[in-house]
Each structure stands twice: as structure tokens, then as C-alpha cells.
C-alpha atoms as a printed R data frame, in Angstrom:
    type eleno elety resid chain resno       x       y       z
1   ATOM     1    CA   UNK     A     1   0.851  -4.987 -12.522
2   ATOM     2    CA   UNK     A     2  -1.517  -5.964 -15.200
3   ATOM     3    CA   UNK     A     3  -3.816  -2.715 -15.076
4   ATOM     4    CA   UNK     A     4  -2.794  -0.257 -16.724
5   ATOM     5    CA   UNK     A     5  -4.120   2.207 -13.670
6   ATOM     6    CA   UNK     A     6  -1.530   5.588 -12.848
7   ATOM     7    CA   UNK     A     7   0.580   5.194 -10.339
8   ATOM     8    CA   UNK     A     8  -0.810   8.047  -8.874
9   ATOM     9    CA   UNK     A     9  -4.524   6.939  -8.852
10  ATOM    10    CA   UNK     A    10  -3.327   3.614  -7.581
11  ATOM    11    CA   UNK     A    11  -1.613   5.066  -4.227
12  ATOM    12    CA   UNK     A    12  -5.087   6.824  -3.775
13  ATOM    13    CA   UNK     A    13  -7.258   3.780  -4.207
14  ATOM    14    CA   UNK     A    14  -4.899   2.059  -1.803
15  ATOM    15    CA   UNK     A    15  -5.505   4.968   0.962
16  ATOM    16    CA   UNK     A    16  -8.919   4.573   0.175
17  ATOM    17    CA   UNK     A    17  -9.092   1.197   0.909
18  ATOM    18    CA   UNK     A    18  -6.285   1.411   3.844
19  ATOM    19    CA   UNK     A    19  -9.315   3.783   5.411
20  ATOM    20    CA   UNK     A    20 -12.425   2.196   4.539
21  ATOM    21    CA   UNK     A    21 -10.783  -0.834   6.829
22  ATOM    22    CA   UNK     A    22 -10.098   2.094   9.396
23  ATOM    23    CA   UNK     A    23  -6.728   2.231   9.149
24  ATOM    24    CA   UNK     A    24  -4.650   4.958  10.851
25  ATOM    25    CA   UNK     A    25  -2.136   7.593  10.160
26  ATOM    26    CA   UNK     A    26  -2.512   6.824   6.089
27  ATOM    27    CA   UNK     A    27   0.099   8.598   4.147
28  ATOM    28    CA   UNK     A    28   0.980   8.714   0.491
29  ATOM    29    CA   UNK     A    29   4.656   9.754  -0.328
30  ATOM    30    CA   UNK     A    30   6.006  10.549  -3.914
31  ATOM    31    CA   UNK     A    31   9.312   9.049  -4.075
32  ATOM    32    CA   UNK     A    32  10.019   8.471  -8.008
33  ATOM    33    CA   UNK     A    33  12.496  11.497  -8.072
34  ATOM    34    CA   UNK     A    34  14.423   9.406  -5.181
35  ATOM    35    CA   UNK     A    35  14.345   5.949  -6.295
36  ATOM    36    CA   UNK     A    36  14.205   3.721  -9.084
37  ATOM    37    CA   UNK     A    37  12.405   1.310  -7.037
38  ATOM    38    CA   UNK     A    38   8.932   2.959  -7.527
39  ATOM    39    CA   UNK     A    39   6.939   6.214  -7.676
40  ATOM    40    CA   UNK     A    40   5.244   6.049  -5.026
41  ATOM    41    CA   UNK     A    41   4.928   4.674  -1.297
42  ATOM    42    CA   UNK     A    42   1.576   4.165   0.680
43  ATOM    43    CA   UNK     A    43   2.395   4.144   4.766
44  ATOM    44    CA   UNK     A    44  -0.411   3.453   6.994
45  ATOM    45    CA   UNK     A    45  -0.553   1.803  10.598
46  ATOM    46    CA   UNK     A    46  -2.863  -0.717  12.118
47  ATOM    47    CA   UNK     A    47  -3.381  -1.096  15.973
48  ATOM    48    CA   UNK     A    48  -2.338  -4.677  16.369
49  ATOM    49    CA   UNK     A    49  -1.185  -7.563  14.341
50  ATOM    50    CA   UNK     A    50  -4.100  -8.995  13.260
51  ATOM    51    CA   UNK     A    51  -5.646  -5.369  11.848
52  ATOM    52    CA   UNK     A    52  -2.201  -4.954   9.712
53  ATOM    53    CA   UNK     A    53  -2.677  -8.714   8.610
54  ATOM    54    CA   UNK     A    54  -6.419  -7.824   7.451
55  ATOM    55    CA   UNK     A    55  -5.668  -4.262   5.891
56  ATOM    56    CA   UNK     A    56  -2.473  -6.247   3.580
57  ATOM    57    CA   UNK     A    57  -5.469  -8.510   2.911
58  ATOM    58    CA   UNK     A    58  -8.070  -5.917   2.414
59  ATOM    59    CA   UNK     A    59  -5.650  -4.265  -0.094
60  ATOM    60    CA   UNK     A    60  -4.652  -7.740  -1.665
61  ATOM    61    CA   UNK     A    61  -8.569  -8.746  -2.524
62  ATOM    62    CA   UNK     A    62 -10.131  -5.112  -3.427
63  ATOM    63    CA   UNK     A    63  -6.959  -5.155  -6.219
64  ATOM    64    CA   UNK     A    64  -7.789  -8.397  -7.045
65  ATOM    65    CA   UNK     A    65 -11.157  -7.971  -8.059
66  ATOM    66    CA   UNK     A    66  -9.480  -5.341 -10.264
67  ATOM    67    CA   UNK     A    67  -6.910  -7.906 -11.716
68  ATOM    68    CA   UNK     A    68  -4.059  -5.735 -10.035
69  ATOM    69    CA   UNK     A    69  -1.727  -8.791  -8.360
70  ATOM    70    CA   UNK     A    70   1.182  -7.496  -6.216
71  ATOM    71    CA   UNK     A    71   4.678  -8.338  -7.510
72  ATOM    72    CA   UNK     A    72   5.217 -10.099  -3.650
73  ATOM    73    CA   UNK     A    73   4.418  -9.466  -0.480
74  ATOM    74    CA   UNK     A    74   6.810  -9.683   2.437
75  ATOM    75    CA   UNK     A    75   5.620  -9.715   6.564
76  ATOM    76    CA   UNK     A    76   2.277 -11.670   6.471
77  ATOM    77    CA   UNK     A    77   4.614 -14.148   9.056
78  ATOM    78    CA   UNK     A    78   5.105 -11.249  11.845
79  ATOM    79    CA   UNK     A    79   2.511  -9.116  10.809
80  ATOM    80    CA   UNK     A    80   4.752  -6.047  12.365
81  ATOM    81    CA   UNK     A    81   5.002  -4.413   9.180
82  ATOM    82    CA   UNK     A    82   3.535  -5.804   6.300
83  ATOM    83    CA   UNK     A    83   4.842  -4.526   2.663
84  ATOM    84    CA   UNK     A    84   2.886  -5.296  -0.437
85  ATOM    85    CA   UNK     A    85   4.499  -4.584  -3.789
86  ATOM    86    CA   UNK     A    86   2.729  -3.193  -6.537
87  ATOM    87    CA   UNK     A    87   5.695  -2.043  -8.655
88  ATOM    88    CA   UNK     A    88   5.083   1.701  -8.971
89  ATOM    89    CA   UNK     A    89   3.099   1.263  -5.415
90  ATOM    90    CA   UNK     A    90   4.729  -0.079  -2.170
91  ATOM    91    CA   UNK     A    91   2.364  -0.100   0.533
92  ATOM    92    CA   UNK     A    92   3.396  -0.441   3.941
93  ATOM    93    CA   UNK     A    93   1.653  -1.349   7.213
94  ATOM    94    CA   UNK     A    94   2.838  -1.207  10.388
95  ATOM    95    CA   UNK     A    95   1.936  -1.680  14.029
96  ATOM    96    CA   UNK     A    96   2.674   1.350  15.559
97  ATOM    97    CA   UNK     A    97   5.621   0.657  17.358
98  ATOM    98    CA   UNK     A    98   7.609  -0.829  14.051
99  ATOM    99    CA   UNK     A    99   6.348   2.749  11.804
100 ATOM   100    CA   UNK     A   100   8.029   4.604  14.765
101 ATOM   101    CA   UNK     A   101  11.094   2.348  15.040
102 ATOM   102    CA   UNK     A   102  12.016   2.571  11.310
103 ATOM   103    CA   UNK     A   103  10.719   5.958  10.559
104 ATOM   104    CA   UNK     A   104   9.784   5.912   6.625
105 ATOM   105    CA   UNK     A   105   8.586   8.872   6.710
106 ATOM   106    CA   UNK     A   106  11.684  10.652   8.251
107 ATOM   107    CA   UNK     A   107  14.074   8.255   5.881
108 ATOM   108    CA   UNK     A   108  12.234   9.556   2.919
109 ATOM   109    CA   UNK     A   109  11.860  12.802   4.063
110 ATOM   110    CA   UNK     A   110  12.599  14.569   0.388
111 ATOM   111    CA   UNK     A   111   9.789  12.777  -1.065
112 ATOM   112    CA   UNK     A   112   6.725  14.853  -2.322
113 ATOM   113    CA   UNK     A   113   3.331  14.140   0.673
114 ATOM   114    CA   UNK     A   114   0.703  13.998  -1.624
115 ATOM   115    CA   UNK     A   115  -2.691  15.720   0.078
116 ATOM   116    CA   UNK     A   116  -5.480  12.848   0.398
117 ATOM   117    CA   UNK     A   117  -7.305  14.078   3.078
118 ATOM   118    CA   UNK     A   118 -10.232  14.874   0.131
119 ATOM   119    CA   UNK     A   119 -10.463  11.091   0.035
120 ATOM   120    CA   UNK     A   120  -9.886  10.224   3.659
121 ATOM   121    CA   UNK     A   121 -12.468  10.058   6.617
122 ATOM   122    CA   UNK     A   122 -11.552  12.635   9.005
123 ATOM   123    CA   UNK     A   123  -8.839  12.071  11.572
124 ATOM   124    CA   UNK     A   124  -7.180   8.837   9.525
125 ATOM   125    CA   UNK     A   125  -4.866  11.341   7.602
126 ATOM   126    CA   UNK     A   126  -2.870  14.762   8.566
């Protein structure tokens, strides 16, 4: 990651921008006490294929523009779940069926929710 942006503060621009393409369920999950992997993860769902394709690419080009390049990017084939790799960041994006199948959020379950529903529109967060 060439920014020097918090890890923190990046997960929440990523929600941010997960939303502003109306994606659903977005969740940001604290996981740096867990893993050495990263700090945090970003898990948000998209109705079909092509939304998750276009929210991974949404995310991809707003970064971009910030010169914040993913370290790789895995599922852009399938488009069933979608994970981009910002180091301290992992975002995630599913189609609902593959979030439900492989359950992050119930795998991870002792990482830290962070609130974002201050940066969220209404009903695209719990």
C-alpha cells in the first residue's frame, strides 16, 4: 500500500465506497488481535455477479485515484466472492448465497465490529 492512510480510516473509506455503489449488508471487522494477516476485514454483499464485479471495481478505481493499489485481487473470474487485498484491509464481496455459505462473520466471530453506521446510508449496515 503506498499511502500511508490508517488501517482503520481505510476500512471506513472502503464501506463508504462499498455503499455509495449500494452495496448491502457492509460490515467492518477488527481482526489484528486474531491474525497476522491484517487488521482489518471489510465484508459486504452484492445482489448478483455483475454488482460484486462492479463494487471490487468501484473499490479498485476510487483507491486508485488515491494511489492505494491492492496487493492482488482474487474472484474477478466467478464473481461469487470477490477479495481485494489491501494489506492491513481485505475486502470481501459476496453474492449472497457464497457470504452465507462461508460465514466470515461467524468464522471470525472474536473479532472487534467496528460501528459505521455514522458513515453508512440507512439500512446498508446493522
Amino acid at each position: 500500500m503506498e499511502n500511508n492512510i490508517d488501517s482503520k480510516a481505510l476500512a471506513i473509506e472502503i464501506a463508504k465506497i462499498l455503499d455509495k455503489k449500494k452495496a448491502q449488508d457492509v460490515r467492518v471487522l477488527k481482526v489484528e488481535s486474531l491474525t497476522v494477516l491484517t487488521d482489518y476485514f471489510v465484508i459486504a454483499s452484492g445482489t448478483s455477479t455483475t454488482q460484486v464485479g462492479s463494487l471490487a471495481d468501484e473499490v479498485e478505481f476510487e483507491l486508485s485515484q488515491k494511489g492505494i493499489e491492492p496487493l492482488s485481487t482474487e474472484g474477478f473470474d466467478s464473481k461469487n466472492w470477490v477479495l481485494l487485498d489491501y494489506s492491513n484491509v481485505i475486502v470481501h464481496v459476496f453474492v449472497p448465497n457464497t457470504r452465507t455459505y462461508y460465514d466470515l462473520e461467524h468464522l471470525w466471530a472474536d473479532g472487534e465490529p467496528i460501528d459505521i453506521s455514522e458513515y453508512l446510508t440507512p439500512d446498508n449496515s446493522l
